[in-house]
N, C-alpha and C positions, 0 to 999 in steps of 0.2 A: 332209644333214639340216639343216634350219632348226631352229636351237633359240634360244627365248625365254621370257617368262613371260608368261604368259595376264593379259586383261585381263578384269572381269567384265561379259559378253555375254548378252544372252538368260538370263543364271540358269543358264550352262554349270559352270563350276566357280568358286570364293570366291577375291577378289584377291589375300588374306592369305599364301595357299599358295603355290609357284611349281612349278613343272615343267619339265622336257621339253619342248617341244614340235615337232611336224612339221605344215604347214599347218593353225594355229592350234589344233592338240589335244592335248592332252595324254599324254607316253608315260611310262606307268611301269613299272621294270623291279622284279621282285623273284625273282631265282635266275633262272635261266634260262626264267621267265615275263615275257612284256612286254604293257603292255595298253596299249592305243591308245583313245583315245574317254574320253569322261566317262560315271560311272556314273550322272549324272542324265538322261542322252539313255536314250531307249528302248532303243539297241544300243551294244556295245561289241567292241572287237574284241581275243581273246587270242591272243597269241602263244607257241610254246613252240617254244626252239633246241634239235630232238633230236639235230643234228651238226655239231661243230667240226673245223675242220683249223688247223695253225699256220701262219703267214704272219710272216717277220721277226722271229721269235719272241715273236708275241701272236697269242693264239686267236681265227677270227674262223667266226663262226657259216657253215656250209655247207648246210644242212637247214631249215628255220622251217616251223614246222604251225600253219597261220594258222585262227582258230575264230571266225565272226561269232555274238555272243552274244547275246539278249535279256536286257538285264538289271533284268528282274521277279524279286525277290526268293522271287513266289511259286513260282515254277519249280523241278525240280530240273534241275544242269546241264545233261543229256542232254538235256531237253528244251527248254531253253533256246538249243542251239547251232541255229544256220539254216544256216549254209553253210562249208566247208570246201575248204583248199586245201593244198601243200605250195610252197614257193618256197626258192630256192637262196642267198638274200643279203637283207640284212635289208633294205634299198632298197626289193627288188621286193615282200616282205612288207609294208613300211607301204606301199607305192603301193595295193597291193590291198586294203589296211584303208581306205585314204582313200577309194577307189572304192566299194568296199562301203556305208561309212559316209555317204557323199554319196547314193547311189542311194536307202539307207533315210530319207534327209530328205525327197529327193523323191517318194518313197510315202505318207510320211506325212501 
């Protein structure tokens, strides 16, 4: 995972702040929720690890239930989600958030 701090882009997210980031986006984790994308882009992508295994003894996520969201505030969640997936490793989860995320730029 590439991690850096965001620079201010297009008005994606404020320099002030730093984050996460994996090919230039921002991930933020809160419990076992991780959201990928800025909430000022049309979509954002939530993540949530429903299963861990231990490894070396540190837990590392084995399950991720990946949610591409719109996020208009005026939505409620349900209808907010567009596309959904399950992946094995949090890797192939952000890969699929970043494809996701790229594909909705290029619709827009």
């Amino acid at each position: 995972m590439v991690i850096g701090i965001p620079h201010e882009k297009k008005g994606r997210f404020p320099v002030s702040e730093s984050y996460f980031t994996y090919k230039s986006r921002p991930v933020v984790r809160s419990g076992k929720t991780i959201y990928y994308g800025s909430m000022a882009q049309p979509y954002v992508v939530m993540m949530n690890v429903t299963a861990e295994t231990e490894e070396n003894q540190v837990m590392t996520a084995s399950e991720i239930k990946c949610y591409l969201m719109k996020t208009d505030k005026s939505l409620n969640p349900m209808e907010a989600i567009t596309k959904t997936a399950v992946r094995p490793t949090l890797y192939e989860a952000l890969e699929l958030a970043a494809a996701w995320l790229k594909s909705t730029e290029r619709s827009a």
